[in-house]
BALOBA-1460 file (C-alpha; in Angstrom, 3 decimals):
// residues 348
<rec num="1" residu="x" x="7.329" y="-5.377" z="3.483"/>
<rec num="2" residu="x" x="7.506" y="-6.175" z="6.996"/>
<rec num="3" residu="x" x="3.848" y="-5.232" z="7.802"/>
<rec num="4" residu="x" x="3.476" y="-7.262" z="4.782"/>
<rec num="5" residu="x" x="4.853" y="-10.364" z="6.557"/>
<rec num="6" residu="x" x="3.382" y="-9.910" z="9.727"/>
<rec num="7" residu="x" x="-0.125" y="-9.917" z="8.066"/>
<rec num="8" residu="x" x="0.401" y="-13.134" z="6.970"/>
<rec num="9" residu="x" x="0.183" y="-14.662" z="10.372"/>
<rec num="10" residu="x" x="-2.375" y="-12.599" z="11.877"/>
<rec num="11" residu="x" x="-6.219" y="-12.021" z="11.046"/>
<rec num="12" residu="x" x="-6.933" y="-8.281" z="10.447"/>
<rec num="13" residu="x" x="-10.253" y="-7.468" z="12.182"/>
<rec num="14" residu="x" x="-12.861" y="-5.076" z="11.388"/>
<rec num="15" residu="x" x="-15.466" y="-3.890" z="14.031"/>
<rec num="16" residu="x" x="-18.720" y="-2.024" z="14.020"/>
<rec num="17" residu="x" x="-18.405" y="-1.031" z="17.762"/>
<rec num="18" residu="x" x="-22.109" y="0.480" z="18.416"/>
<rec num="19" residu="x" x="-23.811" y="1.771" z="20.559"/>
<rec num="20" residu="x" x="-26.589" y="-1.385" z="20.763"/>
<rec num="21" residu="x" x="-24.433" y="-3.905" z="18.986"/>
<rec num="22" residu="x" x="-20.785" y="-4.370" z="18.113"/>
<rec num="23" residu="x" x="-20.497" y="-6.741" z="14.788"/>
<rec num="24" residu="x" x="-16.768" y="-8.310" z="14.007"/>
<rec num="25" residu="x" x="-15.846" y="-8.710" z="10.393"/>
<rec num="26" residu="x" x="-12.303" y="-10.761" z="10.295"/>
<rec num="27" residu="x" x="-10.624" y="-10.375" z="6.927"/>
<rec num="28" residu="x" x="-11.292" y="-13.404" z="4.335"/>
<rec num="29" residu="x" x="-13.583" y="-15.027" z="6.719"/>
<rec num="30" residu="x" x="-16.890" y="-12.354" z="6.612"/>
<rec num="31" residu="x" x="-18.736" y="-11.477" z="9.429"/>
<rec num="32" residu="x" x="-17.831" y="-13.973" z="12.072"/>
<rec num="33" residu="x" x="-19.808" y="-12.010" z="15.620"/>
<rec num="34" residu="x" x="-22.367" y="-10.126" z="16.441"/>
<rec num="35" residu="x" x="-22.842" y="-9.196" z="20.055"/>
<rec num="36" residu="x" x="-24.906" y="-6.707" z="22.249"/>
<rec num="37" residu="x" x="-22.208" y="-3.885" z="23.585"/>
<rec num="38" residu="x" x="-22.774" y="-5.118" z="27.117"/>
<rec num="39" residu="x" x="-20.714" y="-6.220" z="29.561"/>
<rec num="40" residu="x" x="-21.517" y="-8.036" z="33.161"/>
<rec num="41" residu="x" x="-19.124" y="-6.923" z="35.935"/>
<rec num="42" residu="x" x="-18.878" y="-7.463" z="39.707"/>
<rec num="43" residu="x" x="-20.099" y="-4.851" z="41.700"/>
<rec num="44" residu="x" x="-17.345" y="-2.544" z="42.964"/>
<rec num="45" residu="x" x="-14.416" y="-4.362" z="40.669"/>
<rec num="46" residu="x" x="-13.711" y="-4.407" z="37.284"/>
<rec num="47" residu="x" x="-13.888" y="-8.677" z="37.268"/>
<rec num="48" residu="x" x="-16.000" y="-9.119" z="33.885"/>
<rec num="49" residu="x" x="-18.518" y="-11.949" z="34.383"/>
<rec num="50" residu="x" x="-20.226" y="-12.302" z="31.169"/>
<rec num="51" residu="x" x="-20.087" y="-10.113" z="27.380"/>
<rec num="52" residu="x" x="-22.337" y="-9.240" z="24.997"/>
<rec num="53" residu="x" x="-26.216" y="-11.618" z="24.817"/>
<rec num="54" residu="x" x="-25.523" y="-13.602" z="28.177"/>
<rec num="55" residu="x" x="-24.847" y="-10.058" z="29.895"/>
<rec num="56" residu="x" x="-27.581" y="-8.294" z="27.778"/>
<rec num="57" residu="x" x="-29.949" y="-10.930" z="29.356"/>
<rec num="58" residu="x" x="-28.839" y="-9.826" z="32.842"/>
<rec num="59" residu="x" x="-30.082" y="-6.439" z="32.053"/>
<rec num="60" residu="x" x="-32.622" y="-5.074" z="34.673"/>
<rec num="61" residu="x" x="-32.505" y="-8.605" z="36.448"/>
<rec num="62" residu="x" x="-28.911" y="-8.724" z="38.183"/>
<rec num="63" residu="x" x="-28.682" y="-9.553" z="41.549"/>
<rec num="64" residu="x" x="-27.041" y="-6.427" z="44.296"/>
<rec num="65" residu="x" x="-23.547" y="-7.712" z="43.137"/>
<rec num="66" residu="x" x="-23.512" y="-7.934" z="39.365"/>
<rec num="67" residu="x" x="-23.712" y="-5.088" z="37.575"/>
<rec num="68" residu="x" x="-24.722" y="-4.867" z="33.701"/>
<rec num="69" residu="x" x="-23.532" y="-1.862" z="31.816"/>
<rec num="70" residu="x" x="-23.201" y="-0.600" z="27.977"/>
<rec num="71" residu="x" x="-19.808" y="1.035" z="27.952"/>
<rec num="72" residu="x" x="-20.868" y="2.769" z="24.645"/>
<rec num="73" residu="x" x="-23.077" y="6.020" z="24.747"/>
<rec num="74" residu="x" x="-24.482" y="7.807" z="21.946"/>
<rec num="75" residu="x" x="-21.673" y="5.998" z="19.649"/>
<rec num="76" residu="x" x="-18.296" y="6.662" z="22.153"/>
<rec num="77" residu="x" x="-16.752" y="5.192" z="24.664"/>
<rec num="78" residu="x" x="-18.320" y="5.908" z="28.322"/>
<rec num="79" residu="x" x="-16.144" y="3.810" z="30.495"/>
<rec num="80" residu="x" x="-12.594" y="3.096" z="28.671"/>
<rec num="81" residu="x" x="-11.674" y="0.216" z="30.867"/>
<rec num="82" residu="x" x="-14.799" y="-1.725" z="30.537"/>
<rec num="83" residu="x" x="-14.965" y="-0.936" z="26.667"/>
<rec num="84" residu="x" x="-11.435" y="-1.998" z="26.267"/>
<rec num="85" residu="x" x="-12.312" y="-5.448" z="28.175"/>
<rec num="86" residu="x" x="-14.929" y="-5.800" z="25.831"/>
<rec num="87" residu="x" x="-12.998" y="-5.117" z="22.870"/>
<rec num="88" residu="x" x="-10.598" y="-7.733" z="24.417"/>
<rec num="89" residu="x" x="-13.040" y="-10.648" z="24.568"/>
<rec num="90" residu="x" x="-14.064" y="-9.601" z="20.976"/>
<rec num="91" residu="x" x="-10.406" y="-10.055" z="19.512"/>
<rec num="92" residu="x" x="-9.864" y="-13.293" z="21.738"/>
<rec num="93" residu="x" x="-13.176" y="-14.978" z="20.091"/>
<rec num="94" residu="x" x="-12.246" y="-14.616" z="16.561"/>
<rec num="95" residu="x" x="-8.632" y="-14.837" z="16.980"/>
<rec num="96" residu="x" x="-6.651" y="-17.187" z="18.026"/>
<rec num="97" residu="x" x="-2.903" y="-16.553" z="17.288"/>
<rec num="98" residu="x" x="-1.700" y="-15.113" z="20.203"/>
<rec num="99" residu="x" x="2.067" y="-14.585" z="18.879"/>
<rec num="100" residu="x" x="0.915" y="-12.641" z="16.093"/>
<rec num="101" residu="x" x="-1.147" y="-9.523" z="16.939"/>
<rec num="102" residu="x" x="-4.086" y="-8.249" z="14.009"/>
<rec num="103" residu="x" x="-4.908" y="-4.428" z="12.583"/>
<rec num="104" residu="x" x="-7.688" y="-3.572" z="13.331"/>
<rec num="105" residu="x" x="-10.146" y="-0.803" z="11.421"/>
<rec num="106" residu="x" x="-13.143" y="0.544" z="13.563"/>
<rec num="107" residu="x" x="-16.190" y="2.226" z="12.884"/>
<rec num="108" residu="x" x="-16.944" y="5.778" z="14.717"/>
<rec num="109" residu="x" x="-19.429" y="8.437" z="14.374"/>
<rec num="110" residu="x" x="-18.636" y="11.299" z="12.191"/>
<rec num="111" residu="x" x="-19.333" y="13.806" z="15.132"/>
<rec num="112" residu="x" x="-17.349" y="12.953" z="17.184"/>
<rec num="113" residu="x" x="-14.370" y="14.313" z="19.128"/>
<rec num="114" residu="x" x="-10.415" y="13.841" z="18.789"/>
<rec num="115" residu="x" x="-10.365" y="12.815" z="22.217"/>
<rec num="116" residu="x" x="-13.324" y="10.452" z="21.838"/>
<rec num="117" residu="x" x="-11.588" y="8.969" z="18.603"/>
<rec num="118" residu="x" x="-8.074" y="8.563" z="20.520"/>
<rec num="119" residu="x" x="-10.028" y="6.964" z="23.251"/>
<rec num="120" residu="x" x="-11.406" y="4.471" z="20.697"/>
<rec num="121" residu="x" x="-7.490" y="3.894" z="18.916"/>
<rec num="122" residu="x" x="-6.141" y="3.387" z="22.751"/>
<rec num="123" residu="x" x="-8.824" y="0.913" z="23.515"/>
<rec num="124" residu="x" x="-8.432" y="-1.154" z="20.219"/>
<rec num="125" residu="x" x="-3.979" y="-1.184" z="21.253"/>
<rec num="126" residu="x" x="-4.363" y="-2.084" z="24.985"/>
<rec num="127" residu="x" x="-6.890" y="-4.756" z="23.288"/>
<rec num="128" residu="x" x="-4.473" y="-6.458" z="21.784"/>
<rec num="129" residu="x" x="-4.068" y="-4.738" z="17.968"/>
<rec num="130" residu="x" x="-0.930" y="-4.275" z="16.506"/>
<rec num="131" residu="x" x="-1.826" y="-0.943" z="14.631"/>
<rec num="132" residu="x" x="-5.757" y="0.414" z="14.277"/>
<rec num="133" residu="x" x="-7.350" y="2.417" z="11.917"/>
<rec num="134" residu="x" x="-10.744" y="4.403" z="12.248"/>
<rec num="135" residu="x" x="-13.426" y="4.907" z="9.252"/>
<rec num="136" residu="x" x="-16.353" y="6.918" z="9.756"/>
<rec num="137" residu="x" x="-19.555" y="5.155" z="10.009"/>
<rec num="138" residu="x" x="-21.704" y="7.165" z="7.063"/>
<rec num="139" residu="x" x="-18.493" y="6.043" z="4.751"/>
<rec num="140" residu="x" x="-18.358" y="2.374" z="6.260"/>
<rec num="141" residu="x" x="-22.174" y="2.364" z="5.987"/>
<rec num="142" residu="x" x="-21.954" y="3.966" z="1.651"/>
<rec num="143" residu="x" x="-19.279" y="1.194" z="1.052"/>
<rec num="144" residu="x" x="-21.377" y="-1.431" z="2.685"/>
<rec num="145" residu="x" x="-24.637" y="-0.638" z="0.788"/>
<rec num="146" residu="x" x="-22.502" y="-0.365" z="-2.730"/>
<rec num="147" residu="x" x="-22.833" y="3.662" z="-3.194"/>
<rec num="148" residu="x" x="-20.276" y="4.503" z="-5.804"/>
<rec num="149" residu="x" x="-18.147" y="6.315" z="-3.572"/>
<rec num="150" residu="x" x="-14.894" y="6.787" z="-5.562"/>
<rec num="151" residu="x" x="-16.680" y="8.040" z="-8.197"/>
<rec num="152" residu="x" x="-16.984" y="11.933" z="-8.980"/>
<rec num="153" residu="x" x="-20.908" y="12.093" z="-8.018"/>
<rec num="154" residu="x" x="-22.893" y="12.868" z="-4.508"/>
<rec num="155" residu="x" x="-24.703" y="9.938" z="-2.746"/>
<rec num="156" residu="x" x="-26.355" y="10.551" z="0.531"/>
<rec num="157" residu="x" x="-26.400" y="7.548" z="3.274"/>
<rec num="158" residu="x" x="-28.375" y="7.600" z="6.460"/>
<rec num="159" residu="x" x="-26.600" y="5.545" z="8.702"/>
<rec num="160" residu="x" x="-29.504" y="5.661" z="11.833"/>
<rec num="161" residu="x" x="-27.943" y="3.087" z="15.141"/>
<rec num="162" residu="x" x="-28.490" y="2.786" z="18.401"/>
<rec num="163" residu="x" x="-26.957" y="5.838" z="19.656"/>
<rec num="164" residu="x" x="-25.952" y="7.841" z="16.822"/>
<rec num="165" residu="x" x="-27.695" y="9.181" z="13.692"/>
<rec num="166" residu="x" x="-25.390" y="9.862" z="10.434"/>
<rec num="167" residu="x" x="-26.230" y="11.798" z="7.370"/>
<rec num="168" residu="x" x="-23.631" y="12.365" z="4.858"/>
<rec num="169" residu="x" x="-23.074" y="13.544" z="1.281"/>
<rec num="170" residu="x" x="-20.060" y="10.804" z="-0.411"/>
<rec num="171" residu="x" x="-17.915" y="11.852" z="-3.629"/>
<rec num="172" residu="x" x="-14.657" y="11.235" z="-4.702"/>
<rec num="173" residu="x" x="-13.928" y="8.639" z="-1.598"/>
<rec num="174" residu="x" x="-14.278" y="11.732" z="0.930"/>
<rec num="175" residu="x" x="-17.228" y="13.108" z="2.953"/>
<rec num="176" residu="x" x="-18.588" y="16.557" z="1.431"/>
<rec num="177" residu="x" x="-21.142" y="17.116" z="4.065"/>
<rec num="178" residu="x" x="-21.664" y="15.414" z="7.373"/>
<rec num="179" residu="x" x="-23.869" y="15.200" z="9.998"/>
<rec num="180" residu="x" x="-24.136" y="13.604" z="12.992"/>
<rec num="181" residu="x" x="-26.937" y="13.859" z="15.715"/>
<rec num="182" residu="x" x="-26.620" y="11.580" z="18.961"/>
<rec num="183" residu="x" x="-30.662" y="10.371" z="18.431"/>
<rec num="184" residu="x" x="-31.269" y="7.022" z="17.480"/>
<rec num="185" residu="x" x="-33.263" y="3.667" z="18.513"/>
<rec num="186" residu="x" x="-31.817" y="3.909" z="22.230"/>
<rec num="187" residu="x" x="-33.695" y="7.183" z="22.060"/>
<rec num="188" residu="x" x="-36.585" y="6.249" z="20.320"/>
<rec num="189" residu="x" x="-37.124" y="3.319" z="23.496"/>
<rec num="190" residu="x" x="-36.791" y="6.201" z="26.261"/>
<rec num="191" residu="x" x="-39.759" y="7.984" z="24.176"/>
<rec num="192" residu="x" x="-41.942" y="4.586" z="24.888"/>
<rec num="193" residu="x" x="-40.906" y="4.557" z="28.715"/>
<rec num="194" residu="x" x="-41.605" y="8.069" z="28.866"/>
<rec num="195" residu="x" x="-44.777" y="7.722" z="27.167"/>
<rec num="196" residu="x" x="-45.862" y="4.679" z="29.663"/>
<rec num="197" residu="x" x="-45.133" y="7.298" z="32.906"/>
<rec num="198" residu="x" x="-47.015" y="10.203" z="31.285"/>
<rec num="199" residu="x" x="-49.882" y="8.651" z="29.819"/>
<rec num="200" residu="x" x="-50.422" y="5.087" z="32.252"/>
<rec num="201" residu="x" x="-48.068" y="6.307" z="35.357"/>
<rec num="202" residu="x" x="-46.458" y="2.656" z="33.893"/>
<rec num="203" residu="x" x="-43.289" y="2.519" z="34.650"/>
<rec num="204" residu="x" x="-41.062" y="0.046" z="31.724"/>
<rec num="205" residu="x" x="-38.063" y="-1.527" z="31.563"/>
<rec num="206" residu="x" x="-35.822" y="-0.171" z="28.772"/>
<rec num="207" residu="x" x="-35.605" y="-3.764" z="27.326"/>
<rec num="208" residu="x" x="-39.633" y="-3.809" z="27.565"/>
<rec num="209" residu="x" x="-39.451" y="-0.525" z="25.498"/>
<rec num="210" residu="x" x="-37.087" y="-2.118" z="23.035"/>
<rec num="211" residu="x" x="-39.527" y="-5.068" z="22.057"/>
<rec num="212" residu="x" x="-42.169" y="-2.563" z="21.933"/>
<rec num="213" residu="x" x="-40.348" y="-0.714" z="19.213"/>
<rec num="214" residu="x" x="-39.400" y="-3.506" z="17.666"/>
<rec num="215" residu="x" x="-42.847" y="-5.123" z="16.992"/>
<rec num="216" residu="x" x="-45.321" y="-2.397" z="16.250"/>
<rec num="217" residu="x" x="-43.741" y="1.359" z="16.209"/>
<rec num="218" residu="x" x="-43.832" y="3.287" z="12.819"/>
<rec num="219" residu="x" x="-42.703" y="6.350" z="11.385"/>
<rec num="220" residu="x" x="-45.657" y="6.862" z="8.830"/>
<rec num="221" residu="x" x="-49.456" y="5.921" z="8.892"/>
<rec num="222" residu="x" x="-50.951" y="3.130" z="7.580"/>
<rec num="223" residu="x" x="-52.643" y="-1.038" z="7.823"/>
<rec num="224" residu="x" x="-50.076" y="-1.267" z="10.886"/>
<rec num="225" residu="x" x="-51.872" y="1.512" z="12.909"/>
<rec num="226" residu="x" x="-54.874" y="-1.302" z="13.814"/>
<rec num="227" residu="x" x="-51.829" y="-3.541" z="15.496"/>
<rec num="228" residu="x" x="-52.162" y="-3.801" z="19.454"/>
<rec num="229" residu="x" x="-49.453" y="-4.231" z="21.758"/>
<rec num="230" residu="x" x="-49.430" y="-4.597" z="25.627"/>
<rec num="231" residu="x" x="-47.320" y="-2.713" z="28.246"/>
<rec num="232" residu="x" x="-46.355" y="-4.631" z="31.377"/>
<rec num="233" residu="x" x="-44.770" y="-2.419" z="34.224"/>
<rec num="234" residu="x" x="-45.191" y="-1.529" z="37.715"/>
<rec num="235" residu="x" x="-47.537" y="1.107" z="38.655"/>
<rec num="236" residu="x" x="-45.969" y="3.932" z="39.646"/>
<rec num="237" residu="x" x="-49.259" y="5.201" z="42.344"/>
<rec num="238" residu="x" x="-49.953" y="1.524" z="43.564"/>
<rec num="239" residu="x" x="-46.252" y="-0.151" z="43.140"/>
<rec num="240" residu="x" x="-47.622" y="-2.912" z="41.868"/>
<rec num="241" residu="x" x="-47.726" y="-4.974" z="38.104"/>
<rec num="242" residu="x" x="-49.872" y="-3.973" z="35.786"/>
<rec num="243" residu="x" x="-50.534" y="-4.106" z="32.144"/>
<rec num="244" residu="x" x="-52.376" y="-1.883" z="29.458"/>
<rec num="245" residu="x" x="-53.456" y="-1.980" z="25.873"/>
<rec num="246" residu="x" x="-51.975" y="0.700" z="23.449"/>
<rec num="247" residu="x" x="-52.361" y="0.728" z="19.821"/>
<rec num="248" residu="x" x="-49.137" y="1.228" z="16.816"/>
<rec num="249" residu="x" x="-50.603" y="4.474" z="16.106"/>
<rec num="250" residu="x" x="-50.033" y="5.933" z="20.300"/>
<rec num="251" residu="x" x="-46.475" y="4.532" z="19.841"/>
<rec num="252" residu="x" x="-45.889" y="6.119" z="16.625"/>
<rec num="253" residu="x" x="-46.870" y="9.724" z="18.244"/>
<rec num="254" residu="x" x="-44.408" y="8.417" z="21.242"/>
<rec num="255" residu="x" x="-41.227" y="8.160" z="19.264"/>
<rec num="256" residu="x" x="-42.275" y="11.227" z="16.965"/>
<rec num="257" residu="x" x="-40.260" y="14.041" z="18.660"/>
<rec num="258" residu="x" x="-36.925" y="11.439" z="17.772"/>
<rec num="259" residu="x" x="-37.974" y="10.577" z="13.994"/>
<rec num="260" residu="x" x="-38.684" y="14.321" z="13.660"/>
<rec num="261" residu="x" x="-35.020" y="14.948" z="14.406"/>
<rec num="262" residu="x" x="-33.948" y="12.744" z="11.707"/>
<rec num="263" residu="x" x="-36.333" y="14.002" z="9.138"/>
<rec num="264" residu="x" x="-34.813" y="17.466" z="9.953"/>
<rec num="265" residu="x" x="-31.394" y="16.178" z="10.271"/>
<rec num="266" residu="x" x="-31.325" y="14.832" z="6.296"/>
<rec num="267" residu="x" x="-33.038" y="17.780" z="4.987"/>
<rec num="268" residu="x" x="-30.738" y="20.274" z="6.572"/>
<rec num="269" residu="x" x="-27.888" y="18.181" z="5.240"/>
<rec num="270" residu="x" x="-29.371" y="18.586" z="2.173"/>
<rec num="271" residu="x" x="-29.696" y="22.369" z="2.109"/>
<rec num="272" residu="x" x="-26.314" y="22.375" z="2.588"/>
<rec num="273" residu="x" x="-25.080" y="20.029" z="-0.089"/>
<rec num="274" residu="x" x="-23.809" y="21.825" z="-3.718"/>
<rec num="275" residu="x" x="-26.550" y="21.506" z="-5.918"/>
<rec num="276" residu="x" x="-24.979" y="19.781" z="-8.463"/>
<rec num="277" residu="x" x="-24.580" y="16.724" z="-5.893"/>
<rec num="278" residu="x" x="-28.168" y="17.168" z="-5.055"/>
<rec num="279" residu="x" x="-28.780" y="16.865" z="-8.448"/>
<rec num="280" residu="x" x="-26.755" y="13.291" z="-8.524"/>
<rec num="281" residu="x" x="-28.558" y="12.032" z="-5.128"/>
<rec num="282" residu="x" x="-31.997" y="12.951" z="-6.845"/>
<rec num="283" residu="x" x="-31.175" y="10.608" z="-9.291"/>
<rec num="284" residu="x" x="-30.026" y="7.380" z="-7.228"/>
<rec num="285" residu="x" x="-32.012" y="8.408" z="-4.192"/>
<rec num="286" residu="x" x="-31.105" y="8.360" z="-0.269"/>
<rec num="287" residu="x" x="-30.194" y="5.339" z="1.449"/>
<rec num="288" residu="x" x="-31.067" y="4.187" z="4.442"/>
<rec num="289" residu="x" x="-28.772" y="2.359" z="6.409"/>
<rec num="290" residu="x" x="-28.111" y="0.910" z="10.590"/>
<rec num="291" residu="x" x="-31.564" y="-0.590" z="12.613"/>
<rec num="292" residu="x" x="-33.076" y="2.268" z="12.592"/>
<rec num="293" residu="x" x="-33.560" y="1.801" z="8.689"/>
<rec num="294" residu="x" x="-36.204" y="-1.024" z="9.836"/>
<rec num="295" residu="x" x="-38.394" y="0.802" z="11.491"/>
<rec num="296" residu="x" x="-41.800" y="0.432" z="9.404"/>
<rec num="297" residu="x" x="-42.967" y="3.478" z="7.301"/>
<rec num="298" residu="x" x="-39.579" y="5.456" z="7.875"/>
<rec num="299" residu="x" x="-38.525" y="5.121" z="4.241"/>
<rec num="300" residu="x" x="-41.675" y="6.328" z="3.055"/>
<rec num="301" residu="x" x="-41.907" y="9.399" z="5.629"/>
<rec num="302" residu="x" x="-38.496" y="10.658" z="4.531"/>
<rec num="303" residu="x" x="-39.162" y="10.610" z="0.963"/>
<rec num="304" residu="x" x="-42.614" y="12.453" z="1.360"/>
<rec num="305" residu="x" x="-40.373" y="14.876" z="2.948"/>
<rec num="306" residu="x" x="-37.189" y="15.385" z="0.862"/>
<rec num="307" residu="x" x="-39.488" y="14.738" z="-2.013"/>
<rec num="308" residu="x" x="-36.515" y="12.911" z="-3.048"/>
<rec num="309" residu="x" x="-36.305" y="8.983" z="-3.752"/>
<rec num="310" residu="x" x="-35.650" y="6.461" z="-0.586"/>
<rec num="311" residu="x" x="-34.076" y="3.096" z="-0.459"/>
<rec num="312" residu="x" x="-33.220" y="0.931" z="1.965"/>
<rec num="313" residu="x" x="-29.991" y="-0.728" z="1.816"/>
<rec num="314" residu="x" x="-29.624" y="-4.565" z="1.513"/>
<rec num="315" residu="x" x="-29.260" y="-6.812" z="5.310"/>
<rec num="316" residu="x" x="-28.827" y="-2.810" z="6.393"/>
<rec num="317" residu="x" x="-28.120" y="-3.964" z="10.196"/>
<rec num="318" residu="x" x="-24.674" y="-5.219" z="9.298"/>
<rec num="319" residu="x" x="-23.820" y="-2.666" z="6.375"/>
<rec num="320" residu="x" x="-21.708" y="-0.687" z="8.202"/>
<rec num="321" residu="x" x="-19.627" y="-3.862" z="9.396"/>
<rec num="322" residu="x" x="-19.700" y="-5.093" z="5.506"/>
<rec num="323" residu="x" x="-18.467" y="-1.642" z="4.298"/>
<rec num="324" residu="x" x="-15.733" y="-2.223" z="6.846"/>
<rec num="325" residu="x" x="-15.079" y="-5.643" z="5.982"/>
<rec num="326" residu="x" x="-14.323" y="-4.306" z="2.103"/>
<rec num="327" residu="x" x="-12.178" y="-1.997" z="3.172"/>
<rec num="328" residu="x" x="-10.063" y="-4.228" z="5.612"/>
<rec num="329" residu="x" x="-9.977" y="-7.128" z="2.241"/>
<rec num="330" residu="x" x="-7.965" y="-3.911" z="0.572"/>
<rec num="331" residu="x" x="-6.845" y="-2.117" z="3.012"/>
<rec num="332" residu="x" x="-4.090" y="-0.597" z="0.710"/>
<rec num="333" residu="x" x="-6.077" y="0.629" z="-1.927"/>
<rec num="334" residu="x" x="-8.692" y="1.805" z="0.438"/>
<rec num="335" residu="x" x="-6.369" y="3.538" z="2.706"/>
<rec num="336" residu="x" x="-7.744" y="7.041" z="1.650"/>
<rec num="337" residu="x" x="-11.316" y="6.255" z="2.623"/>
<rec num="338" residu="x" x="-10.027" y="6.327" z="6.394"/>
<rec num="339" residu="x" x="-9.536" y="8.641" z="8.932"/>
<rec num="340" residu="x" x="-6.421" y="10.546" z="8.372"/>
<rec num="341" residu="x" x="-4.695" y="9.297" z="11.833"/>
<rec num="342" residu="x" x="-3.726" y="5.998" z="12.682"/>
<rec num="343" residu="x" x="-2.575" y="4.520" z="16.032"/>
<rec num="344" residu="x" x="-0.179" y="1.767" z="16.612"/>
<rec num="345" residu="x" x="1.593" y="0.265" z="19.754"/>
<rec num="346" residu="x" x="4.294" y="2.002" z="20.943"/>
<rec num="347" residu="x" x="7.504" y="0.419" z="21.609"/>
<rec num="348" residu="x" x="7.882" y="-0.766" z="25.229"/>
């Protein structure tokens, strides 16, 4: 009754806290900020100068005294007082009562540790949240594209981010089969820089790489292989700028070794999955979810190689945040979709 009342004056707050980009979903409002997971600090302090696009634009071009760093790696926390400074700006954005404190529900990979996961709960309290749940991203990601996931049949979700890559098998509101691989677009863009030094001795910027990816790689041939991009570096033998030509087809054989990965990834998950919820997801098809579900061709690659049906899910850069959102708006009635442990602030 009492957590009852307090909710009243306080906006619960959901948040996708990735790898590439952290989304904020505040309860009865929608989606409300999305952000790059970076954070501007001075050099040799902990003094945060700027969060999430105006530090993202400082990547690669800070001066000797600002320093821009993700404090999320492959979908966990990599510096804990930087991430929880981040997670503090967040909270202070989209809410304003300061007397009243929110709960909070978070997104995490499926892989990973109870440390890592306490790390996340300790972040989100010294952040500011009154109590915090965590839901695992394939779940958040099911609930967001509309997979029946209460219901007594198997739906697999590909949840592929910047960090992380998640395959699961849903049913009955619980994961049957999980899998979680720390490949995603972050390393698909270190393929394309290593790709530049091998092939061009071109040395890229990982934010270079990024746009690369972004505009013409592929998964699977096709009318996009005639696309031309350029590279702009520095020459690694002369030092100096310089720019080359490279078709969609050379960066589609680039970030190969990291879509192989996935490919494997989903059909071992399948090989592992009872067959009569193999039989279900045969039936209503995988589902793509995260950024990586944009990259062109990928949909049709992993069908030709589950021989299974492949859809993308709806807007599927914010469907974990949205399947995190639904189960904040019912957080009640949801309750069993979460993580079993919760974390709340300790009395002082």
């Amino acid at each position: 009754m009492f957590e009852q009342f307090k909710s009243l004056f306080s906006n619960d707050i959901g948040i996708d806290l990735g790898t590439a980009n952290s989304l904020v979903y505040v309860r009865d409002r929608g989606i409300v900020l999305r952000e790059p997971s970076v954070v501007a600090i001075q050099a040799g302090t902990t003094n945060v100068l700027a969060v999430g696009e105006e530090a993202k634009r400082m990547l690669g071009r800070t001066p000797g005294n600002i320093v821009a760093i993700r404090p999320m790696k492959d979908g966990v926390i990599a510096d804990f007082e930087i991430c929880e400074k981040m997670l503090r700006y967040f909270i202070q954005r989209v809410h304003q009562r300061r007397f009243a404190k929110p709960r909070m529900v978070i997104c995490v990979p499926s892989g990973i540790t109870g440390v890592e996961q306490r790390a996340v709960m300790e972040a989100a309290e010294y952040a500011g949240a009154r109590k915090a749940y965590i839901i695992e991203e394939p779940m958040a990601a099911a609930i967001g594209a509309g997979l029946p996931v209460s219901e007594p049949s198997g739906s697999l979700i590909v949840d592929i981010g910047g960090g992380t890559t998640e395959v699961a098998v849903i049913s009955l509101g619980g994961i049957v089969i999980a899998r979680s691989i720390r490949i995603g677009g972050d390393e698909m863009d270190q393929d394309i820089v290593t790709f530049a030094r091998r092939e061009y001795n071109l040395f890229l910027g990982e934010r270079t790489a990024e746009d690369i990816k972004i505009a013409i790689a592929s998964a699977y041939p096709g009318e996009w292989d005639a696309q031309r991009v350029v590279l702009r570096g520095r020459d690694l033998l002369t030092g100096l700028p310089r720019s080359v030509e490279v078709g969609a087809d050379q960066i589609r054989e680039a970030i190969e070794p990291s879509v192989q990965q996935i490919v494997d990834t989903i059909k071992d998950t399948i090989e592992e999955t009872p067959p009569e919820l193999v039989a279900d997801i045969m039936d209503q098809g995988i589902v793509l979810a995260g950024g990586g579900a944009l990259l062109i061709g990928l949909d049709r690659r992993v069908a030709e190689a589950t021989q299974m049906p492949v859809h993308i899910a709806e807007d599927p850069l914010t469907c974990v945040c949205r399947g995190t959102g639904m189960v904040l708006e019912d957080l009640d009635v949801m309750e069993r979709t979460l993580v079993a442990e919760t974390y709340s602030r300790p009395p002082r």
